[in-house]
Structures are given as C-alpha cells and as structure tokens.
C-alpha positions in Angstrom: 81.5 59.8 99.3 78.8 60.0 96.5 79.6 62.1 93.7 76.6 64.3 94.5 78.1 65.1 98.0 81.1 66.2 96.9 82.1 70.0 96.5 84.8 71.2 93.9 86.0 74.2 92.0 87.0 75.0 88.8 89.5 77.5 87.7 88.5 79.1 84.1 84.6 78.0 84.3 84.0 80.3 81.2 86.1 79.4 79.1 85.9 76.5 76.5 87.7 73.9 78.8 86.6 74.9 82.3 83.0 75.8 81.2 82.8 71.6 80.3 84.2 70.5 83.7 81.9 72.8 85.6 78.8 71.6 83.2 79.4 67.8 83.7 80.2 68.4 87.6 77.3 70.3 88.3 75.2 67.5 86.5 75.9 65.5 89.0 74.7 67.4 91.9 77.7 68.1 93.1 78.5 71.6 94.5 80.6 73.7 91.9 82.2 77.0 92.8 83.0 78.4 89.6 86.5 80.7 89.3 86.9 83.6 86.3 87.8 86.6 85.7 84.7 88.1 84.9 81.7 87.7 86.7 79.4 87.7 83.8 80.7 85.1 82.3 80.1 83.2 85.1 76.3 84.0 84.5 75.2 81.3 83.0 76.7 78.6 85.0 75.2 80.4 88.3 71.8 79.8 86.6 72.8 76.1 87.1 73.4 76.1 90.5 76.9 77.0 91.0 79.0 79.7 93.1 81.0 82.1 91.6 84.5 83.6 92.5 86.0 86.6 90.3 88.9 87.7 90.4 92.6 87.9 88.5 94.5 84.7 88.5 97.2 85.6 90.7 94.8 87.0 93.8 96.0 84.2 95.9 93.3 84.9 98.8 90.8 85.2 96.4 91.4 81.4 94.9 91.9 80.9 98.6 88.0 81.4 99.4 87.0 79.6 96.1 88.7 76.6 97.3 87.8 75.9 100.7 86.0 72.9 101.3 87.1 71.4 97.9 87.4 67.5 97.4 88.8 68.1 94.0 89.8 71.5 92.6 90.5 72.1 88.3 93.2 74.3 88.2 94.8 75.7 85.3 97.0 78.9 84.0 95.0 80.9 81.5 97.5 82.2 78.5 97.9 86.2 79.0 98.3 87.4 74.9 99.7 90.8 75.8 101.6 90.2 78.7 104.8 92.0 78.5 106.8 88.9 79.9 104.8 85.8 79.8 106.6 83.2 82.0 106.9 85.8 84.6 102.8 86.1 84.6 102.7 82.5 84.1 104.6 82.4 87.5 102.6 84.6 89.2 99.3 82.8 88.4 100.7 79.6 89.0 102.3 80.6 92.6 99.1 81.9 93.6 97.4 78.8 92.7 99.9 77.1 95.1 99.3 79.2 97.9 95.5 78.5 97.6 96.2 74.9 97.6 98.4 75.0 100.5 96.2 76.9 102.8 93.0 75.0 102.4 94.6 71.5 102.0 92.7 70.5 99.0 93.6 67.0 98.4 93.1 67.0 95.1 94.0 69.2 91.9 93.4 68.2 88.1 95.8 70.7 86.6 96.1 71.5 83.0 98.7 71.5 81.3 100.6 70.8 78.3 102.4 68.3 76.3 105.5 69.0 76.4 105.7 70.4 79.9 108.1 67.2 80.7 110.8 69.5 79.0 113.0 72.5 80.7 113.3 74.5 77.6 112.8 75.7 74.0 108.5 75.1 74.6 108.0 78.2 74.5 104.8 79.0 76.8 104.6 75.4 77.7 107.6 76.0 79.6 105.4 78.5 82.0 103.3 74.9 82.6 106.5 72.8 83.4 107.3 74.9 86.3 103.6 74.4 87.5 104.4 70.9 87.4 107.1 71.4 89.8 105.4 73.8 92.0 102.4 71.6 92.6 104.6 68.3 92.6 106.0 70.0 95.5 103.2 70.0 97.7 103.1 66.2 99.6 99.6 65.8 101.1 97.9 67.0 97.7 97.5 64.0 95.2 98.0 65.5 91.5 97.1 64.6 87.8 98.6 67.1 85.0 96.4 66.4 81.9 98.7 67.1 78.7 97.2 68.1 76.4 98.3 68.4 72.5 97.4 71.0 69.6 94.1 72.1 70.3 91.7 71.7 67.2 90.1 75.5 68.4 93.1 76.7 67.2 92.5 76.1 63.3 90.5 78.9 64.0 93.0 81.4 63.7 93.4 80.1 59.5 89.8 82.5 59.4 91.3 85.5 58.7 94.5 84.1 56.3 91.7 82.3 54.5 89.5 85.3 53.9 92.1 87.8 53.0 94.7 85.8 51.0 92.9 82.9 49.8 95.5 80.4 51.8 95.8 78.9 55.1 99.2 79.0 56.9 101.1 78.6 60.4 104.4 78.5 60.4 104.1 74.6 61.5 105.5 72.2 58.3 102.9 70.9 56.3 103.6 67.4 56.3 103.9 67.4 60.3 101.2 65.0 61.8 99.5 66.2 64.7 97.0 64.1 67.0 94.9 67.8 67.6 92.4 67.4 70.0 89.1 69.4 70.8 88.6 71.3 74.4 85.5 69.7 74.7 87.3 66.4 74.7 90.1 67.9 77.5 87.1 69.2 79.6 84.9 66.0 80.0 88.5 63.9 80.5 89.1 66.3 83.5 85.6 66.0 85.0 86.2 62.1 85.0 89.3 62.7 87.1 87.4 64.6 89.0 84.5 62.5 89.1 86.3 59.1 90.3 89.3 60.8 92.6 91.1 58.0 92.1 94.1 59.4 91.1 97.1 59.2 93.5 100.7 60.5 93.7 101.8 62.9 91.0 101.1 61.8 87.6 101.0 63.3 83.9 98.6 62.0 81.8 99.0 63.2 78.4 95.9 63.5 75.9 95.4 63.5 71.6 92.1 63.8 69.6 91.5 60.8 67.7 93.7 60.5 65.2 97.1 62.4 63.9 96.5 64.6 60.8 98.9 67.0 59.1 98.4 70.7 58.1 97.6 70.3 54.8 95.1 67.4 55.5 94.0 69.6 58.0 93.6 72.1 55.6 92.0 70.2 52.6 88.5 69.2 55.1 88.2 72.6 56.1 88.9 73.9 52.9 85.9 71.4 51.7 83.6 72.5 54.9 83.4 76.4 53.5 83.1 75.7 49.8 86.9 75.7 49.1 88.0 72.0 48.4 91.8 73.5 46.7 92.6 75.5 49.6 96.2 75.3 49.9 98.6 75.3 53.1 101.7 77.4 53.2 104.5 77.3 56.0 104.9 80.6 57.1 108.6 81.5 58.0 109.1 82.3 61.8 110.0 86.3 61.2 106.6 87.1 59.1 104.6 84.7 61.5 106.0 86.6 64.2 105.4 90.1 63.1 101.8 89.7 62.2 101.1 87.9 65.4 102.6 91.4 66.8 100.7 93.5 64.1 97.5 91.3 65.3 97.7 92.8 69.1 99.9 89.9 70.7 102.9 90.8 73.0 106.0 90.7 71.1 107.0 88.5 74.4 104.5 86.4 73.5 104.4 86.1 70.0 108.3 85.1 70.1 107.2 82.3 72.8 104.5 80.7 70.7 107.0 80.7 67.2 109.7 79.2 69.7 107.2 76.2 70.8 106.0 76.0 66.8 109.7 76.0 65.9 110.0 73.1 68.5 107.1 71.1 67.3 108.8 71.0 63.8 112.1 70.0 64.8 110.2 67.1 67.0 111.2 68.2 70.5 107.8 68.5 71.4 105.9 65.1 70.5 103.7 62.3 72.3 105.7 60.4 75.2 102.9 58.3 76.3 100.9 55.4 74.4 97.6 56.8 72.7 95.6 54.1 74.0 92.1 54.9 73.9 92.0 56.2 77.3 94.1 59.0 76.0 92.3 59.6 72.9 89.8 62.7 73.0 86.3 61.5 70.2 86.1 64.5 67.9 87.4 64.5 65.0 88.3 66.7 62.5 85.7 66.3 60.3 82.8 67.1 63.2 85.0 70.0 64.0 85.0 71.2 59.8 81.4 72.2 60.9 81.7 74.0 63.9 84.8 75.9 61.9 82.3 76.3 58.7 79.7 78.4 60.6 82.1 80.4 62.2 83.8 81.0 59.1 80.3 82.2 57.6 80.1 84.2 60.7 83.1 85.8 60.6 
C-alpha cells in the first residue's frame, strides 16, 4: 500500500510531538485524523487537510471513532500536572487507549513512551508509561513499537523563570550527570518514520537520545551564553525545596512528588540508556540550535 493511501491517527496532534507526526504524515497525502483535547488547537492542522477528534483522553468511544480505519495509529498518554493521583489518570487514559485499539483492530500503534519504562518502580511518572507497555503488549493481533524517549531538551525551559528571578539555573538533577536530552521535534519525525514504513513487527522498545550526552552545568553554560549570560551558574536543588515550589508553581502535590522521585532516580542511575545509541537512535538537534529557540523565548518571557 502507498504511503499516500494510507489513513492514520495521531493522539496529541497539538502538541509539540504529535503536531510533527501529523505534519510529516499529512505531507504525504496520507489521510490524518488528528486527536486533542481542544478543538482549536486542532485548527491549524484541519487547514492542512486533516480530521479532527476532541475529546478527553480517557473517552474510550471517542478514540474509538478517531481510529477506525487506521493502518497505523500514534498513541500516547499526555502528563496531567494537577491531577490529584497521577498513575491512576495515567491508567485511565491508557485503558481507554486500549479499548479503542481493541475494537477497531488497528494493526498498528507507535506509542510513546519513556525511557525507563522497562522498570516496575521508583520512575516516578514513567512508571504510569510501563504499565502501557504491558497493556498494549497484551493485545496479539496489534504489532507495537514503544519509542523511549530520554530528557526532553523543551524541558530547559522551565530554568526561565529561576534565571530571571535568582540569577541561577537549577533542578534538583546533579550537575555533573550527563544526559543525552533530545528535542520533541526529533521524537516526532522518528515516530512518523515508524509510521511511514510499518515495518515494525512484534512488540518492541526502541529507545531514543539527542545527539550527544551533556551535563547540567554544560547545559547551563550555552544557554547561559545564548541570553547574554556566559557565568550563569547551575545549582542542585535539594528534593524538599524543588518539590515545594513545583507545588507553589500550580503542580499537584501528587505530581510534583512523582517527577522528584524519577529525578531522584536519574541521579542514583536507575534510570539510564539500555540500548546502543547508534545513529538510528540519535535525534539531530543539538543543544546549541536549541540555545536559540530558548534565547527568544527567554526575551519573550
């Protein structure tokens, strides 16, 4: 079957990863039904030719509809910051994406998740992401690939506000830790491929890394140079003040304590790269590109 002829749908289309898969999918010709949660996000991509679903997440007849008539289907769990118990929302999402699967027979899913998600505990949300693992590694007739992957680079973008009201960046991560952070625009457009060939079979994880492993503080340092501030330090926050500003900053308490348990756990090395970063699994932007997108938005903030 031609690429072109093909019809698939992406969970998430608006957001930074999903909006990529839909993008490259829909330059193909192929037929694209687009999945969010609010419709006009979805805006833009229906000016490209695709059709929308919106709903919540866990409206299994609505993923249902969106997924009829899929060859390939992009599925993912979208984080929930003030959910009152995470993994139980996590659960709900992830069972309704199962359901959805099951009744229209979709033979194949791309599913994001995490690295990590190998492990049954002490990932924090990534643990949310193992348990989709198994759920969908349930399902026989469906043929599966669980992208994992690591430290998104998007996610420097919470040092904005540290940098403009203290003068520092910080996470409670170590600064000497290396990191291979990789950019969502990367994740998406190794997704579409998936999509694109369908020559995945089985159940498979394939785990994913930007280009090259850098700590914090090198992290830190080519920002710091990107917005005029080449001495900007790094400081490891401890877990208990991480955690309460997270709170103070709108997040769950249930989910702030998940995301300092899976940074605790990428300290202490439980959570590292299990599979070979040949170039297949290596994302192309580095850091430095990335110093410019963080720049303007810096300037912008």
């Amino acid at each position: 079957m031609a690429n072109g002829t093909r019809t698939y749908a992406v969970m998430g289309a608006s957001g930074h990863i999903g909006k990529v898969v839909a993008e490259r999918l829909l330059d193909t010709g192929s037929r694209v039904h687009v999945i969010g949660r609010d419709a006009d996000r979805l805006k833009g991509l229906v000016g490209q030719g695709a059709i929308p679903y919106a709903g919540a997440f866990d409206d299994a007849e609505m993923l249902t509809n969106a997924f009829k008539g899929a060859d390939g289907v992009f599925a993912m769990i979208p984080p929930d910051h003030h959910a009152p118990d995470h993994l139980a929302f996590q659960d709900r999402v992830g069972s309704a994406i199962v359901r959805g699967l099951q009744a229209t027979r979709v033979q194949y899913v791309v599913n994001l998740s995490s690295i990590g998600a190998h492990l049954k505990e002490k990932t924090g949300p990534v643990l949310g992401l193992h348990h989709q693992e198994t759920r969908i590694n349930t399902l026989s007739n469906l043929h599966a690939v669980h992208i994992r992957p690591t430290y998104f680079l998007e996610n420097l973008l919470m040092s904005i506000p540290p940098i403009q009201s203290l003068g520092i960046n910080g996470s409670p991560l170590r600064r000497d830790l290396p990191i291979p952070m990789v950019a969502t625009r990367d994740i998406g457009a190794k997704a579409a491929a998936f999509l694109l060939d369908l020559q995945f079979q089985g159940h498979a994880a394939f785990e994913f890394f930007g280009p090259r492993p850098f700590t914090m503080q090198e992290a830190t340092t080519i920002l710091g140079r990107a917005i005029g501030k080449p001495e900007l330090k790094y400081v490891q926050f401890a877990y208990e003040v991480a955690e309460e500003a997270m709170v103070g900053a709108g997040l769950s308490p249930d989910y702030a304590r998940l995301l300092i348990e899976l940074d605790r756990s990428f300290n202490e090395g439980l959570i590292r790269p299990t599979q070979p970063m040949t170039q297949d699994h290596l994302g192309t932007t580095g850091i430095e590109h990335f110093a410019k997108e963080f720049a303007s938005a810096f300037r912008a903030a």
